[in-house]
C-alpha positions as CSV (number, residue, x, y, z in Angstrom):
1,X,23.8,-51.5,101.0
2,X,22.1,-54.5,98.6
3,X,24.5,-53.7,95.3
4,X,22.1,-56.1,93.2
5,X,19.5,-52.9,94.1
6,X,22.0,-50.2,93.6
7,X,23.3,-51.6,90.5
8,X,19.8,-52.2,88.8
9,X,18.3,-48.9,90.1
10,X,21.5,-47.3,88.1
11,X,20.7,-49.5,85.2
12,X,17.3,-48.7,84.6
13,X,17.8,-45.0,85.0
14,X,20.4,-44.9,82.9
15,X,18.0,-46.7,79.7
16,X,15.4,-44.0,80.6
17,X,17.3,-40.9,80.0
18,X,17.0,-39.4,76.5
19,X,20.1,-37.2,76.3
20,X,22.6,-38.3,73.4
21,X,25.4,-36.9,75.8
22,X,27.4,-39.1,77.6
23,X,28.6,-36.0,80.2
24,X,25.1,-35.1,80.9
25,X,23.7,-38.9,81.5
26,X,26.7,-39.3,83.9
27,X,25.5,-35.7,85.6
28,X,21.9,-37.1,86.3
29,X,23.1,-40.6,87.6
30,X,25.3,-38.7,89.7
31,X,22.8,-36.6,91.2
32,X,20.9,-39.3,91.3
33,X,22.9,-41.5,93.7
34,X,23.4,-38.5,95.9
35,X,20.4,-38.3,96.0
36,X,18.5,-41.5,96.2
37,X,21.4,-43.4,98.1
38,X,23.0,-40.8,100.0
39,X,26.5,-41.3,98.5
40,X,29.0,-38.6,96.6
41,X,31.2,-40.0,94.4
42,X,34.4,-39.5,96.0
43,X,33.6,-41.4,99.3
44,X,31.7,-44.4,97.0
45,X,33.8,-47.7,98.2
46,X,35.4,-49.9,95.8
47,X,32.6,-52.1,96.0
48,X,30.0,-49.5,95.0
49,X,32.6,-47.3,92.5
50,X,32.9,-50.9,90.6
51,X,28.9,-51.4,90.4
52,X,28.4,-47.9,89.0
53,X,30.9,-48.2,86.6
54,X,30.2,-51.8,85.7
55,X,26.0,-50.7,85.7
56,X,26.6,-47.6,83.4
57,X,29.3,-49.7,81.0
58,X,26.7,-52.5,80.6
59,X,24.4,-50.1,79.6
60,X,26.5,-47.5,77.3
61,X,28.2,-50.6,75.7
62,X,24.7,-52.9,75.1
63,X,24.0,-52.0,71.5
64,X,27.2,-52.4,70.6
65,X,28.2,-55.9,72.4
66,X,24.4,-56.8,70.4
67,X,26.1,-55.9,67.1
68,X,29.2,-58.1,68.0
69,X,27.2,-61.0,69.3
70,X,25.7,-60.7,66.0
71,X,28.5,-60.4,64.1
72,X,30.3,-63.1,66.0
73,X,27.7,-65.6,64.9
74,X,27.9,-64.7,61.8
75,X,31.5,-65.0,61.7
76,X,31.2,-68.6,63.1
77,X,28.3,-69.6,60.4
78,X,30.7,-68.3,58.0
79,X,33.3,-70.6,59.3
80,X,31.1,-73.7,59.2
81,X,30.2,-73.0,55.3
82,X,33.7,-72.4,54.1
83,X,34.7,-75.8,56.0
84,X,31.6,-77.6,54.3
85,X,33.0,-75.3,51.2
86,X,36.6,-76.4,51.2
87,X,35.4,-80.4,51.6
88,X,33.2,-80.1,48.7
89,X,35.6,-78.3,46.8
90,X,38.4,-81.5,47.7
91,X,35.4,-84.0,46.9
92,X,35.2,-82.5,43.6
93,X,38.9,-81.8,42.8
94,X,39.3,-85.7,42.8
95,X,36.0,-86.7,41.2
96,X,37.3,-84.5,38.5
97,X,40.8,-85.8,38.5
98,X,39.2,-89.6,38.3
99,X,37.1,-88.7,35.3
100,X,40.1,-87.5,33.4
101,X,41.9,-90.4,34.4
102,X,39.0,-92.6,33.0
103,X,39.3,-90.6,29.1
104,X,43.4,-91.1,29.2
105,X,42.1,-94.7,28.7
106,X,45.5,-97.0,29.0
107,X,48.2,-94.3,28.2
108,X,50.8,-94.4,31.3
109,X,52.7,-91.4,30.2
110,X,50.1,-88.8,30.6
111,X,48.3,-90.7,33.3
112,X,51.6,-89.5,35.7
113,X,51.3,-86.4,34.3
114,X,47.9,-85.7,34.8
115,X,49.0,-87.3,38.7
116,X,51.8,-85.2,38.8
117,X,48.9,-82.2,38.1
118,X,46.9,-83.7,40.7
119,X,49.4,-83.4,43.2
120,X,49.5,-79.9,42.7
121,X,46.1,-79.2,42.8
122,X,44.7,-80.5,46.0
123,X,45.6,-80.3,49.9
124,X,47.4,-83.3,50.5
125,X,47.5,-83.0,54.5
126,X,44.4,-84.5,55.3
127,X,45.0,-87.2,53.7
128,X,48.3,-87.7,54.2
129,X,48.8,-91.0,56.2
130,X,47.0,-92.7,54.6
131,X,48.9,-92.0,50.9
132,X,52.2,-92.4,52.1
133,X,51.2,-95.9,53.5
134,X,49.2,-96.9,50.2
135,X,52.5,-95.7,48.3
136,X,54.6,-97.9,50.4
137,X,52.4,-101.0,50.9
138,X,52.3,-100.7,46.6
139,X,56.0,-100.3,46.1
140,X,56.2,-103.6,48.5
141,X,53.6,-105.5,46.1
142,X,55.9,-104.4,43.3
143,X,58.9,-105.8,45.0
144,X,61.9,-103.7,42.8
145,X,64.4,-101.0,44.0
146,X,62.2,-100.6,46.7
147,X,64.6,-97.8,48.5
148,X,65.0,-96.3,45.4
149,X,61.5,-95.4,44.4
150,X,60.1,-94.8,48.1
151,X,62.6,-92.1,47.4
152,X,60.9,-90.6,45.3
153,X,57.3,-91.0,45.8
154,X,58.2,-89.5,49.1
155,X,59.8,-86.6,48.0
156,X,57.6,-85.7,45.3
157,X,54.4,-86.3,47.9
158,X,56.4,-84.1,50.8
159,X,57.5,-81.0,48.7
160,X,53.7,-81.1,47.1
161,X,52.4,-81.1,50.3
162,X,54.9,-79.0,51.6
163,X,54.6,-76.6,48.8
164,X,53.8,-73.2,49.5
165,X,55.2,-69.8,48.8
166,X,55.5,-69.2,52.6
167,X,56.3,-72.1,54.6
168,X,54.6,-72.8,57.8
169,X,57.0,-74.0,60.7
170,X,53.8,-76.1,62.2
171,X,52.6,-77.2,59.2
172,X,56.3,-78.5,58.2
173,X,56.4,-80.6,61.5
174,X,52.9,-81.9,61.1
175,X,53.7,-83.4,57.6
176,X,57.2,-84.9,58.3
177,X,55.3,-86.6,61.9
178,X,52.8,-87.9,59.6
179,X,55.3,-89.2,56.7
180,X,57.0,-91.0,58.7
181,X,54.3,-92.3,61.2
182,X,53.1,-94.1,58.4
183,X,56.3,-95.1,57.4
184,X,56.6,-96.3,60.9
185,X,53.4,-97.9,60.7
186,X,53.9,-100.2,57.5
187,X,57.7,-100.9,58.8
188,X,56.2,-102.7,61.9
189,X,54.2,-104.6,60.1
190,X,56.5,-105.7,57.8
191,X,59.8,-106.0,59.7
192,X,61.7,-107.6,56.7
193,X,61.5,-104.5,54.9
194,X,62.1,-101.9,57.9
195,X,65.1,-100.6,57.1
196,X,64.1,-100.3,53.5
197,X,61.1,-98.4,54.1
198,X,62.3,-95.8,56.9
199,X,65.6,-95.6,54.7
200,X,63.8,-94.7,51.7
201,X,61.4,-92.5,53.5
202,X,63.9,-90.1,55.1
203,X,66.1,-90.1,51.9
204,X,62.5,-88.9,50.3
205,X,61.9,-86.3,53.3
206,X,65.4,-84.9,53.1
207,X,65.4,-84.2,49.5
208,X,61.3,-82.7,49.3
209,X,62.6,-80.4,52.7
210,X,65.7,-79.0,50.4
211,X,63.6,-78.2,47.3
212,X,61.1,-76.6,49.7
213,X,63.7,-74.5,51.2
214,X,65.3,-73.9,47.9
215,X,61.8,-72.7,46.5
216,X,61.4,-70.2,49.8
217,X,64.5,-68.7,48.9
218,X,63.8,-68.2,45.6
219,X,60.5,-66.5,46.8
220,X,62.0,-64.3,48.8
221,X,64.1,-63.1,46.2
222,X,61.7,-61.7,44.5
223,X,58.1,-61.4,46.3
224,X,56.7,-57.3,46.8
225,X,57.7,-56.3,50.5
226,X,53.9,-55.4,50.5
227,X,53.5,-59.0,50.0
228,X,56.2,-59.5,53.0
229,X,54.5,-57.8,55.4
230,X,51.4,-59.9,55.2
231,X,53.6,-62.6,56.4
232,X,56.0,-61.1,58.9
233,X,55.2,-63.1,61.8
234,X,55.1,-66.0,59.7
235,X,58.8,-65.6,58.4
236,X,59.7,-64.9,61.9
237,X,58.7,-68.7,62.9
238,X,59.9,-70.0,60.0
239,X,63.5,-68.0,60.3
240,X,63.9,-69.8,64.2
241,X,62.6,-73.0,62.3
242,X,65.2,-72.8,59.8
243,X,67.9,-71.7,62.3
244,X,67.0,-75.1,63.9
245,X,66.8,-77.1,60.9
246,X,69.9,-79.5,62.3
247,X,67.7,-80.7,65.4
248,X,64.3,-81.1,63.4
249,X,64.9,-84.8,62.8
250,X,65.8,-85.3,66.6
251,X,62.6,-83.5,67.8
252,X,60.1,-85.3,65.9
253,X,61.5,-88.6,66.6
254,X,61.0,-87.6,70.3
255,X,57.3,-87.1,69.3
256,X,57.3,-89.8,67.6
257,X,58.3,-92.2,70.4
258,X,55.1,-91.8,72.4
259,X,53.3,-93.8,70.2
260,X,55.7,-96.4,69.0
261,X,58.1,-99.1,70.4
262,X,61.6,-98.4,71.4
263,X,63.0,-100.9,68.4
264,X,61.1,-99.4,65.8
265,X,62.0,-95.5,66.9
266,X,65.8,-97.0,67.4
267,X,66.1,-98.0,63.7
268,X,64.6,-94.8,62.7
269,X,67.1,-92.8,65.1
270,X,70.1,-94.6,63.3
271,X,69.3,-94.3,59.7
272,X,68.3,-90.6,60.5
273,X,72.2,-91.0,61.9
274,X,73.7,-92.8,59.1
275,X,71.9,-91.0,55.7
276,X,73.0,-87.6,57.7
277,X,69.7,-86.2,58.4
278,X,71.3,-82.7,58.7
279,X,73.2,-82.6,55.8
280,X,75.7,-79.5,55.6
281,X,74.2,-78.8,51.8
282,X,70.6,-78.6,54.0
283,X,72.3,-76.5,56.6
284,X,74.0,-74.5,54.6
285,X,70.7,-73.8,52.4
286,X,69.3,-73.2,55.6
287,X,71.4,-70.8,56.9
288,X,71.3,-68.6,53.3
289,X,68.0,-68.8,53.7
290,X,67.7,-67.5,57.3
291,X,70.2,-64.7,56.6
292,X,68.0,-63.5,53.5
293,X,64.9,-63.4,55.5
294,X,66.4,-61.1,57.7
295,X,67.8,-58.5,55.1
296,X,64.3,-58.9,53.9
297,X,62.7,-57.8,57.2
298,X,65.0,-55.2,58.1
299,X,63.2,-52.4,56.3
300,X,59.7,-54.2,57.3
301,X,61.0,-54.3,60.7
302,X,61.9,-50.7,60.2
303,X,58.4,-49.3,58.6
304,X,56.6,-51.3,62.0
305,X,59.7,-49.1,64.2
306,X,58.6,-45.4,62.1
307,X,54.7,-46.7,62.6
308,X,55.4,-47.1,66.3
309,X,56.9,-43.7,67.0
310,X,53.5,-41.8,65.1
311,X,51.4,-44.6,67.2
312,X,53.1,-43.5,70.8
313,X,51.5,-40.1,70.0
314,X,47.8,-40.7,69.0
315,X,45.2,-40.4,71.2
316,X,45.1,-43.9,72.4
317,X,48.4,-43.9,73.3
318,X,48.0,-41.0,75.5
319,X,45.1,-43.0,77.0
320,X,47.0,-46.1,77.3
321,X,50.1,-44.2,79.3
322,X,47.2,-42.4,81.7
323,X,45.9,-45.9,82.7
324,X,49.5,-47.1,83.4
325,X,50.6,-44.1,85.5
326,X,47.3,-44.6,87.5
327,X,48.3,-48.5,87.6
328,X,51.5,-46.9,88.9
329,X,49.7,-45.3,91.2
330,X,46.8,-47.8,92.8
331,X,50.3,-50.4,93.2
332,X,52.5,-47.7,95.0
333,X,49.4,-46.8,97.4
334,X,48.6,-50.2,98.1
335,X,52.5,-51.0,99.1
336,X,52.9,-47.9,101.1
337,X,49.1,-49.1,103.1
338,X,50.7,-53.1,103.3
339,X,53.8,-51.4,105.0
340,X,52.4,-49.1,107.2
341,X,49.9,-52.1,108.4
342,X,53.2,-54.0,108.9
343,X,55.3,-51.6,110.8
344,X,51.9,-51.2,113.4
345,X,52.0,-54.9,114.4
């Protein structure tokens, strides 16, 4: 049998009948193929049994996968605009921001607070590296307390661009990798002051990564559990992240060392060794934290257990548990066939 034939002779019956009933399309196609090709249903082949069904779910499903082509497209257009969107919306955040700064006139005082607002106000992230390097290269030019005041220009920049009422265990790697791949990059170029920078830098990431653990926790003292649910698998990441907190440091250093030398990533190792990365005040926070997440989740994780149970008897569950005993079923006959062609040779 040609079942490019078969399948399009099925096809183009199928679009001619009228019938809004699904039963009594299948009753005519049926006939049909006894008819036309001489075959009953329940000697059809797999071959042909996957054509038919394949040529009459094509057909059934077409308007439908249209509408979701459609809608698809649309969905990625959309996607497009908000990106163009969101880098407009940056663009104009700091042409904004450098207006104001131009009507403060000389006045340093509310120039760093208006900075200190424009921290706050804009995503930091894709502009990350090359801040923290500007910040550094600056505080070299200025040539006092150096450690000191990387300190905290690199807090202040981390927990702003850390900050967020639900922290983001990938987001959290990717802006301590780029901190301090920038801070790797200026310390290589200026190897008097290497130890100084990186110093000063992980002082800067270690305090931002506290107050943005501290913040969490004072979140998730108060947010609506409505609010928590939104976020479950989120806190889920973030509670293993947390749980994890003393082998962070290690981790990205490993990441770290496929794109720089061995000397620069050992002075980074030993002052992330010697200022105690992993504090016990950060692991401790760490592990409050952790522990309220979980009381938080326990009645989320108890709703999604209740919602389960009423799922396991709708109608697509029943469907879902046919399909596996016939699963069940195609497996045992196919092991019982492989055995009996065994035992004959």
């Amino acid at each position: 049998m040609d079942l490019d034939t078969f399948k399009r002779d099925i096809k183009t019956r199928y679009k001619s009948l009228s019938s809004s009933s699904m039963d009594r399309k299948l009753e005519t196609i049926i006939a049909s193929v006894s008819e036309e090709w001489s075959l009953q249903p329940t000697t059809l082949s797999f071959a042909e049994l996957k054509v038919l069904s394949t040529a009459l779910l094509e057909e059934e499903t077409a308007e439908l996968q249209d509408i979701l082509e459609d809608l698809m497209a649309q969905k990625e257009r959309i996607e497009r605009q908000i990106a163009r969107k969101r880098d407009d919306l940056q663009h104009l955040k700091y042409t904004l921001f450098n207006a104001l700064e131009k009507h403060m006139g000389e006045d340093a005082a509310q120039l760093e607070k208006l900075h200190q607002i424009k921290l706050q106000s804009i995503d930091l992230l894709d502009l990350l590296e090359e801040m923290i390097e500007s910040a550094i290269i600056t505080t070299l030019e200025k040539g006092s307390d150096i450690e000191e005041t990387l300190h905290e220009i690199i807090k202040e920049i981390t927990f702003e661009t850390l900050n967020a009422n639900v922290l983001n265990a990938v987001r959290i790697r990717r802006i301590l990798s780029s901190i301090l791949q920038s801070a790797l990059n200026v310390a290589q170029a200026s190897p008097n002051q290497a130890n100084t920078i990186l110093r000063g830098s992980m002082l800067g990431i270690r305090s931002a990564l506290h107050k943005s653990i501290e913040k969490f926790r004072q979140y998730l003292l108060y947010v609506p559990d409505e609010v928590k649910a939104l976020y479950r698998e989120e806190y889920q990441l973030i509670e293993d992240e947390l749980e994890q907190i003393h082998t962070l440091f290690a981790q990205i250093v490993q990441s770290l060392a496929k794109q720089n030398s061995p000397e620069i990533i050992a002075k980074l190792t030993q002052i992330g060794t010697d200022i105690r990365f992993d504090t016990e005040e950060l692991a401790i926070l760490s592990h409050e934290t952790v522990e309220l997440l979980r009381d938080r989740l326990s009645r989320l994780k108890q709703e999604m257990s209740d919602r389960k149970s009423k799922l396991l008897n709708s109608p697509s569950a029943q469907e879902a548990k046919a399909m596996g005993a016939r699963a069940w079923g195609v497996a045992k006959a196919a092991l019982k066939g492989a055995k009996e062609a065994i035992e004959k040779k």
